[in-house]
C-alpha positions in Angstrom: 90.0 100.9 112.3 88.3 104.0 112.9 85.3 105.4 111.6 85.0 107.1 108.0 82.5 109.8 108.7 81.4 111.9 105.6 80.2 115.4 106.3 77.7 117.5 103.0 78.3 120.6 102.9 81.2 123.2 104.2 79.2 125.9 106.0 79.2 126.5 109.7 77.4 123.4 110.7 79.9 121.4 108.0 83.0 122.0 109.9 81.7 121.9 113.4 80.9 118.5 112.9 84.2 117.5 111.1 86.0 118.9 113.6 84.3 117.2 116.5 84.2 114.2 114.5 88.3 114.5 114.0 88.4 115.2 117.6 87.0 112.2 118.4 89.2 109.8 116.0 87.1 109.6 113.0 88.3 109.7 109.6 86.6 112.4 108.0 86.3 113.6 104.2 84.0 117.0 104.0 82.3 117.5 100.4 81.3 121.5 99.0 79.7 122.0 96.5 81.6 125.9 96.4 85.1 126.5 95.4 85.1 127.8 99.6 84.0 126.7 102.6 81.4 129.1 104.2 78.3 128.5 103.1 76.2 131.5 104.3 79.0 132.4 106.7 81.1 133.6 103.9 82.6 137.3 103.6 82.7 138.3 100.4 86.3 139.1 98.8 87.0 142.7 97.6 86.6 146.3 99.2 83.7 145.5 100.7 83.8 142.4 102.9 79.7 141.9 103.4 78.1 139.3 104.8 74.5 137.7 104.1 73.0 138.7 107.3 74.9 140.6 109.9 78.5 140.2 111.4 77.4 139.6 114.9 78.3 136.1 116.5 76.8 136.0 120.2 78.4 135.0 123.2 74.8 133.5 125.2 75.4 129.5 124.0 77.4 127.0 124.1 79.2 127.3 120.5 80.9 130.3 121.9 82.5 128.2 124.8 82.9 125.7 121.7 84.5 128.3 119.6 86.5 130.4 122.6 88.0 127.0 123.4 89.8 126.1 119.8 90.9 129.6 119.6 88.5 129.9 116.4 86.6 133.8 117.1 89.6 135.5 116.9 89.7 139.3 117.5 86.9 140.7 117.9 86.0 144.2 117.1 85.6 146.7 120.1 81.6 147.4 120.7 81.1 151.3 121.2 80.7 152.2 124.5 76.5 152.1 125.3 76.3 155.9 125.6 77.6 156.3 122.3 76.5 153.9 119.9 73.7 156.0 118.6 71.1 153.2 118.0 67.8 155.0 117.3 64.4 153.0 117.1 61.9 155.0 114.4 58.5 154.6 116.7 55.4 156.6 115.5 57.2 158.0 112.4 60.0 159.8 114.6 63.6 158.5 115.7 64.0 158.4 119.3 66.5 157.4 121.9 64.6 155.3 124.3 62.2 152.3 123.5 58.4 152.5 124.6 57.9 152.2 128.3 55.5 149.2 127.6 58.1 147.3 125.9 60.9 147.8 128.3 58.6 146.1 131.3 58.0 143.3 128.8 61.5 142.5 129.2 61.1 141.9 132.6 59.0 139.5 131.7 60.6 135.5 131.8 61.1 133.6 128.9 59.5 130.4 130.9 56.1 133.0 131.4 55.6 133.4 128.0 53.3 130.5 126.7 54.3 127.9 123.8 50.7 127.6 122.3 49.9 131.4 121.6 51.5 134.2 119.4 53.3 136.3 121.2 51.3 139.5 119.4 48.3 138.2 122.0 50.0 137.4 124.7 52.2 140.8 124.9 49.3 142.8 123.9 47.9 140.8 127.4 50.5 141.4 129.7 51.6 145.3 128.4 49.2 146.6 126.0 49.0 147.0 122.0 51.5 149.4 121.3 54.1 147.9 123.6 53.6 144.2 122.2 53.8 146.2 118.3 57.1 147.6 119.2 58.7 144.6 120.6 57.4 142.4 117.8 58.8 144.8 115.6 62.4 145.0 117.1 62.4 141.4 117.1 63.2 141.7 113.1 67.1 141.4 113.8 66.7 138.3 115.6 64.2 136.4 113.4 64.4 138.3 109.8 60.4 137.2 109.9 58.0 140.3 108.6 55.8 139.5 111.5 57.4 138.0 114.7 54.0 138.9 116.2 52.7 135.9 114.9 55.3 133.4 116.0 55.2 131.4 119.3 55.7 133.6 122.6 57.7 131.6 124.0 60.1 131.3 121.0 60.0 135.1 120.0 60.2 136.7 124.0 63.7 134.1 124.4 64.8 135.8 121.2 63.7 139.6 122.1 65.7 139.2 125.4 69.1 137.9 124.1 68.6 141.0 121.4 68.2 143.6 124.2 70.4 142.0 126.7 72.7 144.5 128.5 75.9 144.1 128.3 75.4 143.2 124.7 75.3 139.3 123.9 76.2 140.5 120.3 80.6 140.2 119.3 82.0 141.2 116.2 84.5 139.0 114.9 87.3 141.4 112.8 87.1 140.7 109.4 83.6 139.5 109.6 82.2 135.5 109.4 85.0 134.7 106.7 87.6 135.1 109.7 86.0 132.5 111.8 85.6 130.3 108.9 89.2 130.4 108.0 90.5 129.5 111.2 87.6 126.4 111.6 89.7 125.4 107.8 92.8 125.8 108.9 91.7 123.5 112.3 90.1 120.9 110.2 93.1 120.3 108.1 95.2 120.4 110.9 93.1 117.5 112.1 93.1 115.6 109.5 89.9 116.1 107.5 89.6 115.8 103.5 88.2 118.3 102.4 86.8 118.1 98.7 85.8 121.6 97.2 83.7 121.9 94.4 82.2 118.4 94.8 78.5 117.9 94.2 77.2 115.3 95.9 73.3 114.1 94.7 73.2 111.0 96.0 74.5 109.5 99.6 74.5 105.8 98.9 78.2 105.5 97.9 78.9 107.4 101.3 76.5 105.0 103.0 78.1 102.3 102.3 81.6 103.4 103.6 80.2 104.7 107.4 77.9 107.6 109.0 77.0 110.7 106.8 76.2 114.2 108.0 74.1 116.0 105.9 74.9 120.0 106.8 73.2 121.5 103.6 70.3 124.0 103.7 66.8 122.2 104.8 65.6 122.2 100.7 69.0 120.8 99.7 68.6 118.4 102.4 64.9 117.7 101.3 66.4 116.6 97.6 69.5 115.0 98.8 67.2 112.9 100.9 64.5 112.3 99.1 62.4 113.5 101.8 59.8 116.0 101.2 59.0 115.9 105.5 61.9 117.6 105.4 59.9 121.0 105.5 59.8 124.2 108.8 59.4 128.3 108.6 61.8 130.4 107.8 61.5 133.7 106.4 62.3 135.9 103.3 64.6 138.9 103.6 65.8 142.0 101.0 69.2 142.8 102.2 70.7 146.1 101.1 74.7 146.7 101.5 75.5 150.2 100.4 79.3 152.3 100.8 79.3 155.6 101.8 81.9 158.0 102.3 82.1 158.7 105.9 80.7 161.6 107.6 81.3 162.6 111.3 77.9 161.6 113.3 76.3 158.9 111.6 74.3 156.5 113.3 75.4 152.9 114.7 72.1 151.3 114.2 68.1 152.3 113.4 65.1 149.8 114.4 62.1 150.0 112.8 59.4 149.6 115.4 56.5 151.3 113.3 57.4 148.1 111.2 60.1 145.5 110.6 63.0 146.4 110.0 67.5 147.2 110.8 70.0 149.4 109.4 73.4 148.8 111.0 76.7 150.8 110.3 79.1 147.7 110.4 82.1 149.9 110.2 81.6 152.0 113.9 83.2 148.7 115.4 85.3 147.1 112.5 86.9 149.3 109.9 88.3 146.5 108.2 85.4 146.2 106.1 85.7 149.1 104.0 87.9 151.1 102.1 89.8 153.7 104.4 86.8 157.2 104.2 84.4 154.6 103.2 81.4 153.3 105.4 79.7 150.1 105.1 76.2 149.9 105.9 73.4 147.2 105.5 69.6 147.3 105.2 67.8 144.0 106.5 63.7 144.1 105.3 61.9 141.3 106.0 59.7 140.4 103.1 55.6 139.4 103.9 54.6 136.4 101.2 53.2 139.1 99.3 56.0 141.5 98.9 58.8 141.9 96.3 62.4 142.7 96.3 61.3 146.2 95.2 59.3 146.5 98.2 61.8 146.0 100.7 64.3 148.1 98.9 61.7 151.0 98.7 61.6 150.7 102.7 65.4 150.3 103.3 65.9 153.3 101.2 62.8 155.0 103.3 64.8 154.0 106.5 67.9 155.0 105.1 66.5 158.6 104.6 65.6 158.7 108.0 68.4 157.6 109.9 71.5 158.8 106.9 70.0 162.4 105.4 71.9 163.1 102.2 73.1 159.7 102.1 72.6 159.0 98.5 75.5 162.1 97.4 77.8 160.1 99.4 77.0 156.4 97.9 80.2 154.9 96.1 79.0 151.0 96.0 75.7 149.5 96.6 74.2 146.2 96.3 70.4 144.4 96.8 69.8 140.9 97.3 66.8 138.6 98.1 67.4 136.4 101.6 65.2 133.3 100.4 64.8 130.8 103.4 67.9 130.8 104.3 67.6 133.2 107.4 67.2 130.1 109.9 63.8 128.7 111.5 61.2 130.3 112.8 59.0 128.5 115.4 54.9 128.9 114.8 52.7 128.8 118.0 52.4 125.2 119.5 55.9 124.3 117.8 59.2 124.0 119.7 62.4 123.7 118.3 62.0 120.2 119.1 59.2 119.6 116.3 61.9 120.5 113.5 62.9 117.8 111.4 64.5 115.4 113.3 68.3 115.0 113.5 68.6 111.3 113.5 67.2 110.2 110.1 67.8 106.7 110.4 69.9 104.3 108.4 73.3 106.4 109.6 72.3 109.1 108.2 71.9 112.8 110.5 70.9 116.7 109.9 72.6 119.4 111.0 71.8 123.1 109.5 69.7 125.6 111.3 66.2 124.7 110.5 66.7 121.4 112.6 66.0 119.8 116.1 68.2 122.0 118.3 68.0 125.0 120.4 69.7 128.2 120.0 69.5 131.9 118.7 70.2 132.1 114.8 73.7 130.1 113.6 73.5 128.4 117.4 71.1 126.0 115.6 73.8 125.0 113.6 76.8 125.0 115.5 74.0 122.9 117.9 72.7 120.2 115.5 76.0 119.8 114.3 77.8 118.6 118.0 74.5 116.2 118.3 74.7 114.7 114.7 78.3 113.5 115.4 77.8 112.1 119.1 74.7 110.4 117.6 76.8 109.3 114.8 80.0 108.4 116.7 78.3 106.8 119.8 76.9 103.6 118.0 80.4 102.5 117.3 82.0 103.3 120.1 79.7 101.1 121.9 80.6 98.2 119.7 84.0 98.4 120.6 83.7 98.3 123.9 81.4 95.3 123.8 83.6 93.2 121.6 
């Protein structure tokens, strides 16, 4: 008989491990508790198809090879040409074209140079000055959502700044936004077999126990209650993200960094125009929040940005909506931590973690795409050793 492997939880790291566990023979029943599959990969329905976080998937790990394989990223939405994606980084309370000098040699720099065991504020500030190190840390806001990536490990944050700056982008945008790829990792998991119970709240495991391995691919707090593990504990960060709809106008920017601070604004619709109304533009603010800051606060900066980078953009608003990012923006990896010093995947007793606050490498949803692949051979292996014994 095969293997009944049970899979918590229908985001990204949900289906990659049902599908890798179907590919490998298992019978597999997947349990959300939304009516769709998703988790924080979903698009939202309607005019506007927003995601919580960006629409960028990148090409530097091995999901994409994972992904690219199954035929699951679909089209993907032309990236402007370099010369004309008008990304402007606000540096010293002006927009400008070019990043400090400083910071572009600290991208010559190697990932493997840049210690575990100090904060990469001290270490950049070592090896290209103060203003250079402020402006990278800064920048690194759209790879970590953290309010200050200065104080995270140099090792961790200098991987990240490089795979953000890497020329020809790493970044791809899959048309129609997450919700595409999500659809197509559905449509592959029925396809192979795998139950999939919507709307199915699970709050204990033990029945699910009892029948074969479980994969627990919830958010790290869900996980920590579902457990009964209060271990179950890493950094993250806190975000205020602010979608807005404008009408378009002729010259708007692709992108702003904030360098004097943290901070993005990104104009989804110069590569995808499927995600708003035909005239429309849609446009999202990502803030990250310091422990002591509110929702208001990082609205109040967006809109600051905004002003900068979109003059007269409020006469041309149609739609706009602010939300709160709360630990859900992946881990973020203090000095003297490794992504190995996560909560463990292998949590004994058949029972794994996937997600993206876990024990794997990788660059924002790679963690979960990662932890996912791992819980299932980890899962899988044990038996199919038995059967070759007996």
């Amino acid at each position: 008989m095969p293997t009944h492997l049970t899979v918590i939880g229908g985001g990204l790291a949900g289906l990659t491990a049902a599908i890798t566990a179907a590919e490998s023979g298992a019978r597999v029943t997947l349990h959300e508790s939304h009516h769709t599959l998703g988790g924080r990969a979903r698009t939202a329905e309607g005019a506007y198809r927003t995601n919580e976080g960006p629409h960028a998937l990148y090409n530097g790990g091995p999901h994409w090879a994972w992904l690219k394989q199954r035929d699951l990223i679909g089209p993907l939405a032309p990236l402007p040409p370099i010369e004309g994606t008008r990304l402007r980084l606000h540096h010293q309370g002006k927009l400008r074209r070019t990043p400090p000098l400083a910071m572009v040699k600290l991208l010559r720099r190697k990932s493997e140079q840049a210690p575990v065991e100090l904060d990469f504020m001290t270490w950049a500030t070592g090896e290209v000055g103060e203003e250079g190190a402020r402006a990278a840390a800064h920048y690194l806001a759209v790879a970590t959502f953290h309010h200050d990536p200065g104080s995270l490990s140099a090792r961790f944050a200098h991987e990240r700044l490089r795979r953000a700056t890497k020329l020809p982008p790493e970044a791809h945008y899959p048309r129609g936004g997450w919700g595409s790829v999500v659809d197509r990792m559905a449509t592959l998991a029925w396809n192979l077999g795998v139950r999939v119970e919507t709307l199915s709240r699970v709050d204990t495991l033990a029945p699910f126990a009892a029948k074969g391995p479980v994969v627990v691919a919830t958010s790290l707090p869900a996980a920590r209650h579902l457990l009964q593990d209060d271990a179950l504990r890493w950094e993250s960060a806190r975000t205020t993200l602010v979608d807005i709809a404008l009408t378009s106008r002729r010259g708007d920017l692709f992108a702003l960094s904030d360098l004097d601070r943290t901070g993005w604004i990104e104009r989804f619709t110069t590569q995808d125009r499927s995600l708003a109304p035909a005239g429309q533009e849609l446009v999202q603010g990502q803030i990250p929040l310091a422990p002591e800051e509110s929702k208001a606060d990082g609205v109040a900066r967006a809109d600051h940005l905004l002003d900068l980078g979109f003059p007269g953009w409020r006469d041309r608003l149609v739609w706009r909506r602010d939300a709160v990012s709360n630990g859900r923006t992946g881990a973020v990896d203090l000095p003297g931590t490794t992504w190995r010093d996560r909560p463990a995947i292998d949590r004994g007793d058949g029972v794994y973690l996937a997600g993206d606050q876990v024990a794997a490498p990788g660059l924002l949803s790679e963690v979960s795409f990662n932890s996912a692949l791992e819980a299932v051979t980890l899962a899988l292996t044990p038996t199919r050793l038995d059967l070759k014994s007996a």
